[in-house]
ZAMARGU-4260 file (C-alpha; in steps of 0.2 Angstrom, whole numbers, plus 5000, padded with zeros to 4 digits):
<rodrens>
0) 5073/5187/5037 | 5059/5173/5032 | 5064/5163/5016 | 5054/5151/5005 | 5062/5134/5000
5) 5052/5129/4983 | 5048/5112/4976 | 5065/5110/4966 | 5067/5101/4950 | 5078/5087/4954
10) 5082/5085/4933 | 5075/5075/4919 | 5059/5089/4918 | 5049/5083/4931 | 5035/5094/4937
15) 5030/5087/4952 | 5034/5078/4968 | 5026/5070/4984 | 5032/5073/5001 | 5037/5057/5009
20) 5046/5063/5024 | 5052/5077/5033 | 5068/5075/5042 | 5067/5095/5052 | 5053/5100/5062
25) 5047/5122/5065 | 5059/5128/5077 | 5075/5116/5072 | 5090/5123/5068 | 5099/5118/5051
30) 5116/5122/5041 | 5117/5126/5022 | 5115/5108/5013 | 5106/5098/5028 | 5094/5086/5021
35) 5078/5093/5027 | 5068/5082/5016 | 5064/5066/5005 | 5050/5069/4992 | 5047/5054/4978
40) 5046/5060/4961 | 5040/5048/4945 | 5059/5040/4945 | 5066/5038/4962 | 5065/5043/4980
45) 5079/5059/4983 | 5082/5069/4998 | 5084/5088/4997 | 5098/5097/5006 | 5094/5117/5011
50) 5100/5129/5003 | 5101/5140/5018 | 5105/5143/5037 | 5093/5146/5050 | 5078/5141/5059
55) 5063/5132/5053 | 5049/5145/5052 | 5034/5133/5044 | 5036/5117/5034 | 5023/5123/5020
60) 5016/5105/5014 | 5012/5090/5024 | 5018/5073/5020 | 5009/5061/5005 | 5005/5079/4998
65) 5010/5079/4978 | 5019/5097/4975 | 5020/5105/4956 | 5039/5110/4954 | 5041/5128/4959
70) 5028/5129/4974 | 5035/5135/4992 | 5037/5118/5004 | 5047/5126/5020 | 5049/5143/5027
75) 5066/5147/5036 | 5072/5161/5045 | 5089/5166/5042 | 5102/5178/5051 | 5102/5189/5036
80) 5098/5206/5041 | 5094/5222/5029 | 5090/5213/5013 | 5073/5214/5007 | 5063/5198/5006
85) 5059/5190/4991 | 5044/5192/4981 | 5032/5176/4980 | 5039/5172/4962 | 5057/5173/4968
90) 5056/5160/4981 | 5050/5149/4966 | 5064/5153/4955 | 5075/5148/4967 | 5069/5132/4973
95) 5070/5128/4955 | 5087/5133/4954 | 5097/5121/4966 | 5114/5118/4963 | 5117/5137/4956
100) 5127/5146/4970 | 5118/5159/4980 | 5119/5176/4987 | 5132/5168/5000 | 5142/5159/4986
105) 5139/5143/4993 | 5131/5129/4982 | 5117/5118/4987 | 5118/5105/4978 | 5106/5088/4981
110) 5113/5073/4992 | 5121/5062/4978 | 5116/5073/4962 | 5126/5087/4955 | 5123/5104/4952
115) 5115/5106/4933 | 5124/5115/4921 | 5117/5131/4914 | 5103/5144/4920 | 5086/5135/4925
120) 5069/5141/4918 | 5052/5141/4925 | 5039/5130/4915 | 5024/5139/4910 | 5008/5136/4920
125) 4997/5124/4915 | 4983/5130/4908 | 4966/5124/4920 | 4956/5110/4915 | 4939/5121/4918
130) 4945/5135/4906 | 4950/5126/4891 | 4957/5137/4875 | 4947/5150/4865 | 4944/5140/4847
135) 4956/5149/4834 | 4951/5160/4821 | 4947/5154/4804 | 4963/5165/4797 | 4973/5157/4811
140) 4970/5137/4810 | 4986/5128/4806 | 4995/5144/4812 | 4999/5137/4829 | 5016/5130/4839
145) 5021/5117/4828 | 5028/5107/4848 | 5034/5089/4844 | 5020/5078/4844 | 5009/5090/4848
150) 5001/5104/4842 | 4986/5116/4839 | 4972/5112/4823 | 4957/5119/4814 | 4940/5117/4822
155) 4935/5106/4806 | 4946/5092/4814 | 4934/5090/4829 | 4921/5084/4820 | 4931/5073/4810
160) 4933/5066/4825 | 4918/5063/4831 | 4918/5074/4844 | 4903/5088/4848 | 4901/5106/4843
165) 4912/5117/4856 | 4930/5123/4858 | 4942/5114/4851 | 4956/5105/4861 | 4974/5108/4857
170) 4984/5092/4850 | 4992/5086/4835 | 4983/5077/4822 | 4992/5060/4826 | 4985/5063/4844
175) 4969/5065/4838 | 4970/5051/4828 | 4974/5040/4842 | 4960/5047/4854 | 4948/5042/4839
180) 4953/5026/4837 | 4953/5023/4857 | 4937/5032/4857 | 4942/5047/4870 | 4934/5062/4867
185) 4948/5075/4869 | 4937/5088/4876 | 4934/5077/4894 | 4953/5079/4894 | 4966/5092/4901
190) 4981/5093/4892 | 4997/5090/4901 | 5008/5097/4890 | 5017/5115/4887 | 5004/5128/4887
195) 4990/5116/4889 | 4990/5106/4876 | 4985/5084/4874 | 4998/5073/4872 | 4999/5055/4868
200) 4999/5049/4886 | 4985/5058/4892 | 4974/5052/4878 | 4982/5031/4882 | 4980/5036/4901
205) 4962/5041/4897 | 4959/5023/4885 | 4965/5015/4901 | 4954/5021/4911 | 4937/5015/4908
210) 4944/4996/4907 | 4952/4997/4926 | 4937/5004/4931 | 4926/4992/4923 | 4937/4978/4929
215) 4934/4982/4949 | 4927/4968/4961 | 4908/4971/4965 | 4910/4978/4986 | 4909/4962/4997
220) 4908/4960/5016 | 4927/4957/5016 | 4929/4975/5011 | 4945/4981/4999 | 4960/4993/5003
225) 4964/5006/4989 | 4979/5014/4987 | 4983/5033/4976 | 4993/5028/4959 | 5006/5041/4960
230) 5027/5042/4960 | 5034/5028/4952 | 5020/5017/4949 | 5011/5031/4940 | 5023/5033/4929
235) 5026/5015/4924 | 5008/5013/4921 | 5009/5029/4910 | 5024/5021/4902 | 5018/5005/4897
240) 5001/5012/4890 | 5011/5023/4880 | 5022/5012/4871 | 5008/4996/4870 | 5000/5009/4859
245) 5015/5016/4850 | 5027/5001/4846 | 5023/4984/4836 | 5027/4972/4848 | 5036/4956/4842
250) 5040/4943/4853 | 5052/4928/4851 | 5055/4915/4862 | 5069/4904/4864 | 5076/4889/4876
255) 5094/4887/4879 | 5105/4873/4885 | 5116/4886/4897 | 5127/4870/4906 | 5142/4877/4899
260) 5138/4893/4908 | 5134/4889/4923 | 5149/4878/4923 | 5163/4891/4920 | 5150/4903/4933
265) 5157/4891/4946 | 5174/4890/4941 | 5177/4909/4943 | 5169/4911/4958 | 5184/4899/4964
270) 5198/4914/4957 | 5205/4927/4967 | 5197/4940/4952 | 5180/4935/4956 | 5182/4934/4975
275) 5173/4947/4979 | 5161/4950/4965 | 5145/4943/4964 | 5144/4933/4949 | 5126/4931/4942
280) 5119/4922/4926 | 5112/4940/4924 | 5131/4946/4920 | 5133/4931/4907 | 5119/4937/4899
285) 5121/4953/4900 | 5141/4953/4892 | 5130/4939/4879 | 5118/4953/4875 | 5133/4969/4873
290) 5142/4956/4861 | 5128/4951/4851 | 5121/4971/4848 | 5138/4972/4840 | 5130/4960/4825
295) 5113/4967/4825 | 5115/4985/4829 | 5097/4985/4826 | 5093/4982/4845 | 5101/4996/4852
300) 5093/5010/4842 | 5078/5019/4844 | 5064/5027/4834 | 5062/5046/4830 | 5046/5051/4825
305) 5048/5068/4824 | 5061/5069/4814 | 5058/5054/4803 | 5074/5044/4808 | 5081/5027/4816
310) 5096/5032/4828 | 5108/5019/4829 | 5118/5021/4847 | 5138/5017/4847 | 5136/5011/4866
315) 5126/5001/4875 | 5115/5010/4890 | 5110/4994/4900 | 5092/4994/4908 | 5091/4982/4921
320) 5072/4980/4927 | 5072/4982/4946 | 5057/4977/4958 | 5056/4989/4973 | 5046/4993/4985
325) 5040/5008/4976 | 5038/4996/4962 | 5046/4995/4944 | 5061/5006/4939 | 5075/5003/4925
330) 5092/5010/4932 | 5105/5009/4918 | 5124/5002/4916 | 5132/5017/4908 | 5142/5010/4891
335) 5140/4991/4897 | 5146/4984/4882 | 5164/4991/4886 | 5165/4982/4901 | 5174/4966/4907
340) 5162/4952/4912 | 5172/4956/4929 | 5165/4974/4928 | 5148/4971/4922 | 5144/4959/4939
345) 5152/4972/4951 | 5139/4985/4941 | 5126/4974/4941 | 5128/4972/4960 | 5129/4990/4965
350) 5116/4994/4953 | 5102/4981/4962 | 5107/4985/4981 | 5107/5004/4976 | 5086/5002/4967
355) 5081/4991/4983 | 5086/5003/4995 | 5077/5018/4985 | 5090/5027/4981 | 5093/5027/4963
360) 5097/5043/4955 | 5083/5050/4941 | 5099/5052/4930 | 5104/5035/4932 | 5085/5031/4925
365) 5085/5037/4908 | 5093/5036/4891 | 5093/5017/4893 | 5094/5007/4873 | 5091/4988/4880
370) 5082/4982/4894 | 5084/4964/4904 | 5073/4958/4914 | 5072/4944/4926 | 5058/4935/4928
375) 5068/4921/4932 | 5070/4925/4952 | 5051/4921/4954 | 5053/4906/4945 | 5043/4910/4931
380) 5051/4904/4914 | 5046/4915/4900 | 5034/4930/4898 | 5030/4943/4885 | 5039/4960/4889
385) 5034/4976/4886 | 5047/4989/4878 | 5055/5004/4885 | 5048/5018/4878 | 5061/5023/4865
390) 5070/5006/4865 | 5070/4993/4850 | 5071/4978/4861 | 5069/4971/4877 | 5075/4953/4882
395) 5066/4941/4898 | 5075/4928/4905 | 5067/4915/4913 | 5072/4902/4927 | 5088/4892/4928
400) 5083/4873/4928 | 5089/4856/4925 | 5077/4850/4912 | 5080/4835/4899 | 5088/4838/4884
405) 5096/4827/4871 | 5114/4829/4867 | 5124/4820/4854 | 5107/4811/4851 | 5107/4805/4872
410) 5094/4812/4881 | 5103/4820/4895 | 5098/4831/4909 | 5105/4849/4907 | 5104/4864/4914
415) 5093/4874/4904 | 5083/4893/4905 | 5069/4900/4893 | 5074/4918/4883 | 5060/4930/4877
420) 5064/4944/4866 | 5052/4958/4862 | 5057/4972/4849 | 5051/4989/4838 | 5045/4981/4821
425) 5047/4996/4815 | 5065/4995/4818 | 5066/4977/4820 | 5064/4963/4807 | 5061/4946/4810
430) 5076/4942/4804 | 5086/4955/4810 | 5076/4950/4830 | 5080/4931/4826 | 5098/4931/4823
435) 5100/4943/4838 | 5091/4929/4848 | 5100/4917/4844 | 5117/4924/4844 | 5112/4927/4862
440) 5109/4909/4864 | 5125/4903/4857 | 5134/4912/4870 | 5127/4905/4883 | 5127/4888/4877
445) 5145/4890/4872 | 5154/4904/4883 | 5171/4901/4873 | 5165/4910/4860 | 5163/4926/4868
450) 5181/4924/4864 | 5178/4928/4845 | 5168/4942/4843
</rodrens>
């Protein structure tokens, strides 16, 4: 009998994919969990397994085509005989439930990522950008879904702001007030959130618009090359919009002597422990960073809007900015501050070759509470990062360089690296951001005391 394979969703509530690659071809024969497929989604590269045997009937989508979760991507003709076929909305339902075991009682599950636990639901159909929502009633305005950052208003709020007669547009007042205060008027947009309606990001993704295409070279005889923003470059840039937008950026800056460091870095390369471990100055900053959180628990929190609370984390979830080919992600360090120096390179190791190669798990890229970056390996010596959305602080290290410096009143040449810290002012203090810094510092300057806390 013919089945339909849909667009899964591989966790983390994606709602779409692209196709990079299809490893079967019509007319191949394949077993229950071959990989078939790689598609890209907005957080890593995964390959899908099958979740059945047979032949391949049709492959439904071609590659570079972006699939909403839930829509067919391969027929296959199985050896199942006497059962009826599905209807079109069941294939859907159970593409989107892979990992849940099937009729045979097999489970296909994706290569490296376990099956979800519970029952899988189907996201409601967004609603079309031509056919935008009826305005409500005037006994029903403020009746609407009260959605987290998002929800229905009266039609007096679109003239407050400053948008024309017409439908109104669904989104919450704090949306709207963003969308005035960016000048974007909601009704050119088409909500990408539950049941249609605007959210945050498509009102800072609308801002950003105008400026990038303002901002284009004039055509020249040289000619230009343009590319489709999608997978994970669309969803940095969505990111970064987002939380310029949202969060207070403060940024600190700070040079330290890191001698010492470097010092006791080559003197444990030398020990059996370290052998075969490749120790960075990111892992001295990194166990500097887990150590200094304990004193300014500030750092590893996060903002709540909805629910008009600061959470503080117990652990620290490690982001470690990773350049790829498929551009920026933030793969995380589960619980790093519970780790030995020892441990924290060995994870640091495993965690870059795995993001290089593609092949970070979309788990493995969320639910960070610090991100480091380092802009040092370009040699560039300080910047201003950008937060993570929903993290307090981020912290830049610049490039490792002997540079003068006076010590004991000698001007001396020392080993020496630039630290930038950005964080939530609405979390953050200046205080609160300064001694973090400089804790930081003082570990690297004087590794012994890592000792003491």
């Amino acid at each position: 009998m013919r089945r339909e394979f849909a667009m899964p969703d591989v966790g983390e509530g994606l709602t779409e994919a692209e196709v990079v690659t299809w490893h079967v071809a019509p007319g191949d024969t394949i077993t229950v969990n071959q990989v078939i497929v790689e598609i890209e989604t907005a957080k890593a590269a995964v390959e899908l397994p099958s979740p059945y045997a047979g032949t391949v009937g049709a492959l439904l989508v071609e590659p570079g085509q972006t699939v909403p979760v839930g829509a067919p991507i391969i027929a296959i003709e199985t050896a199942e005989a006497g059962a009826p076929a599905p209807a079109a909305g069941d294939t859907a339902e159970e593409g989107a439930k892979i990992g849940e075991a099937g009729a045979d009682g097999r489970i296909a599950t994706l290569v490296g990522y376990g099956p979800r636990q519970g029952s899988v639901q189907r996201r409601p159909r967004r609603a079309p950008a031509s056919a935008p929502p009826a305005p409500p009633k005037p006994d029903e305005r403020g009746a609407g879904p009260d959605l987290p950052g998002e929800s229905g208003v009266g039609a007096g709020e679109g003239a407050r702001n400053g948008t024309s007669a017409g439908p109104v547009p669904l989104a919450k007042p704090p949306v709207r007030k963003l969308a005035k205060d960016l000048g974007v008027d909601l009704r050119s947009l088409a909500g990408t959130g539950a049941g249609g309606v605007i959210t945050r990001e498509d009102v800072t993704a609308a801002a950003a618009a105008p400026v990038a295409a303002a901002s284009a070279p004039a055509p020249s005889a040289g000619g230009v090359r343009r590319e489709p923003i999608r997978g994970v470059r669309k969803a940095t840039a969505a990111a970064m919009v987002s939380s310029a937008f949202t969060a207070p950026h403060v940024t600190e800056f700070l040079a330290v002597d890191i001698t010492e460091t470097m010092a006791l870095r080559d003197r444990l390369r030398d020990t059996r422990d370290y052998a075969e471990v490749r120790l960075t100055p990111l892992a001295f900053v990194a166990k500097a960073v887990c150590l200094a959180a304990r004193r300014t628990p500030e750092v590893n929190a996060s903002w709540d809007e909805a629910a008009g609370e600061i959470v503080y984390y117990d652990r620290v979830q490690l982001g470690i900015a990773a350049a790829t080919p498929r551009g920026l992600i933030v793969p995380k360090v589960r619980d790093a501050d519970t780790l030995t120096l020892r441990e924290l390179a060995a994870a640091l190791g495993e965690l870059t070759a795995t993001a290089r190669a593609g092949r970070t798990l979309p788990a493995d890229l969320v639910g960070g509470t610090f991100t480091i970056t380092n802009v040092g390996v370009f040699g560039v010596d300080t910047g201003t990062p950008i937060l993570n959305p929903g993290e307090a602080a981020i912290l830049a290290v610049g490039a490792i360089k002997p540079m003068p410096w006076v010590v004991d009143g000698e001007l001396a040449v020392r080993t020496v690296c630039q630290l930038a810290l950005s964080f939530d002012h609405r979390l953050v203090d200046g205080e609160q951001g300064s001694r973090f810094l400089a804790d930081v510092g003082a570990l690297l300057t004087d590794p012994s005391l890592a000792l003491t806390w």
